[in-house]
Structures are given as structure tokens and as C-alpha cells.
C-alpha positions, 0 to 999 in steps of 0.5 A: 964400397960399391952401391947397387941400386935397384929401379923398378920401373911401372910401365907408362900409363897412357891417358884414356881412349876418347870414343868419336862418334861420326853421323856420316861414317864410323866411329873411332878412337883416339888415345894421346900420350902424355904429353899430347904430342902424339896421337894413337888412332884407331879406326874399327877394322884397320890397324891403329895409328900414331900420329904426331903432333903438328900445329893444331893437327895431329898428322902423318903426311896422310892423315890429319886428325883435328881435335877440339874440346868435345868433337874431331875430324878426320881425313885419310884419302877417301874417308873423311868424318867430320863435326864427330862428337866424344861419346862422353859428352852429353849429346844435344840432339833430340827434342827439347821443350821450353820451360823457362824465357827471359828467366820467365815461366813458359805456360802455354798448352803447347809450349816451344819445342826444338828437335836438335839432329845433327843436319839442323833443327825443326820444332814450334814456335809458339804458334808457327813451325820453325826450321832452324840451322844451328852450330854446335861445338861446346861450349858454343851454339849458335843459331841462324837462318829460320824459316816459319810457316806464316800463321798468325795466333794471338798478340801474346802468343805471337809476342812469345813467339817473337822472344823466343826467335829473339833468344835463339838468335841472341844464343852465343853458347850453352850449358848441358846439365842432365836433362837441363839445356841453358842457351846463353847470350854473348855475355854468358847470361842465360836466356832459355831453358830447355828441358829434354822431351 
């Protein structure tokens, strides 16, 4: 007696293609097999690219491909986009207003503000303009090198204003929630809340 066996099989589905989005050049999609042992890279306007794995890379001799949880880079010969966010991920840049210090309510006429952009943030302090670079790679952001304009308000205000650098310096990482924005300290306690302007 003979026994024939009939497989069908479905064809492989491929996890979904993650959009990046660069602020100096184009767009492009990345879609990984299975396994994450290679990579489909597809750049708008040339044809896409399989590139496999090798150590924290993905890379075919000629293109390198980074990928970390919610950004990429990439470089091949003269075209190389760096610090490109996943289009899923909400984004950070934009103005952003202070609501709440040290778990305290920030009442003031004009409250502290940030305009996060992609080469740095500007924004007020409390009684001073700030300028402010910042690193972003989520869940981690961290702030350094202010620079403020020099005027002097009253003892509070400037006290307000000293706990707010204060934070931004202290700021190790971040939670995005809607239009809720919490800086967290190295140990993971918040110490900010921001809400989009």
C-alpha cells in the first residue's frame, strides 16, 4: 500500500517594511527576513537590495545598513543618510511646552517651551532664551551644551528657571505618550513633562 502525501505550502510572509525618514536626503525602506539575517533595501529610484547580516550591520561590501530600535543609517559611495527615524515612531521634533517640574505644576504667564528640530533646540527658559543640543536615539535623550541670553527676572522665576536646566541636564531618557512628553533621570524617575505646543 503506498501513501501519497499532499503539502501545500503558503508562501513566506516577510515582516513589514519599516519607512526611514532622513533630514538630509531621501527616504527609504527596509524590510527583514525572518530570521533578521538579511535585509531588503529599497532606496526610491533604484532597485532594491538584499543585504546580509554581518555583526551589528547589514552590509554587501558596498552598503552598510545600521539599524537600531527606531532609527538607521546608511552609506553607499557618495550617498550616506544618518540619524533617519522609523516613520512609525512618533517623532520629537516640534515645540514643546512645560507643564509640570520636579512632579510640581509650572504656572507661570509664559511658561518654559523647547523647539526640538532635528540640528539642536531653542526655546525659553523661564526668563532667558536658551539654545540647547540634544541626542536623541529612543528610548534615550540627553541634553548638553546651553547657552542663555543673560537677563535677570525675579528670585523665583530664576529659581524655575535654574530647575529646569537642572532637568534638562539630569535627562538620561524619555517616554512619548500622545501629545505627553516625560524626561527621565538615569534612574528612570521623571523629572519634566512636556506637552506639544
Amino acid at each position: 500500500m503506498k501513501l501519497l502525501l499532499a503539502l501545500t505550502l503558503a508562501p513566506l510572509a516577510l515582516p513589514a517594511a519599516v519607512t526611514y525618514t532622513c533630514p538630509s536626503g531621501p527616504s527609504f525602506t527596509v524590510q527583514l527576513d525572518k530570521k533578521a539575517t538579511r535585509a531588503i533595501l529599497t532606496v526610491p529610484g533604484r532597485p532594491p537590495i538584499t543585504l546580509p547580516q554581518s555583526g551589528p550591520h547589514y552590509t554587501d561590501g558596498f552598503t552598510i545598513l545600521t539599524l537600531t530600535a527606531h532609527h538607521a543609517s546608511l552609506a553607499a559611495g557618495a550617498l550616506t543618510l544618518t540619524n533617519c527615524a522609523n516613520a512609525a515612531t512618533p517623532s520629537l521634533t516640534g515645540p514643546w511646552t512645560l507643564t509640570t517640574l520636579a512632579n510640581q505644576p509650572v504656572s507661570l504667564p509664559r511658561p518654559p517651551h523647547l523647539d526640538l528640530q532635528p540640528d539642536g533646540a531653542s526655546g525659553f527658559a523661564g526668563c532667558n532664551r536658551l539654545q540647547i543640543n540634544y541626542s536623541a536615539a529612543a528610548p534615550t535623550l540627553t541634553f548638553q551644551n546651553a547657552a542663555l541670553t543673560r537677563m535677570a527676572c525675579s528670585p523665583t522665576t530664576m529659581q524655575l528657571e535654574q530647575q529646569f536646566l537642572n532637568a534638562l541636564e539630569q535627562t538620561r531618557s524619555y517616554q512619548l505618550n500622545g501629545t505627553t512628553l516625560t524626561l527621565r533621570n538615569a534612574n528612570g524617575q521623571p523629572i519634566a513633562t512636556f506637552k506639544r505646543k
